[in-house]
C-alpha positions, 0 to 999 in steps of 0.5 A: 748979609752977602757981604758974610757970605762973601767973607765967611768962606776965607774966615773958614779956610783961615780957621782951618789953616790955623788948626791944622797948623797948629796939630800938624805941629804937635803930630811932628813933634810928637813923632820926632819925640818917639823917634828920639825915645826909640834911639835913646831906648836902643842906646840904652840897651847897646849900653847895657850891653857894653856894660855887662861886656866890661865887667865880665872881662874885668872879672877875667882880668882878675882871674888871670891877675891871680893866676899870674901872682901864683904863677910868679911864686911858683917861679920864685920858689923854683928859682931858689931850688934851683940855686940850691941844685947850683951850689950843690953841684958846684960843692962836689 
């Protein structure tokens, strides 16, 4: 019996120390988890919105690509009145 009593106390610190590593080592890793979720969240959201940037400025891009092919016609038919002034001139 006193032999118990005289191991009993280490069995108890043992079994203590074997508890909390073992839920020390969830709570680390349960933190590490969130803080993880966190940056994945807030990569998410930058993403979103880089996304939602780039496709306002590819709908600007195809504006000012419509804008530029009009542009270009009317440049082509202005050129070719002009030509039309030219050999009027130089007729008379």
């Amino acid at each position: 019996m006193e032999f118990l009593n005289l191991i009993l106390p280490y069995f108890v610190a043992i079994g203590t120390f074997i508890v909390g590593l073992f839920t020390g080592g969830r709570k680390r890793r349960n933190d590490f988890l969130h803080e993880m979720q966190k940056s994945i969240d807030l990569l998410t959201t930058e993403n979103k919105k880089l996304i939602e940037r780039v496709v306002a400025l590819n709908k600007e891009v195809i504006d000012l690509r419509k804008e530029n092919n009009i542009l270009r016609c009317e440049v082509e038919e202005l050129n070719k009145k002009l030509e039309n002034v030219k050999t009027i001139t130089r007729t008379k």
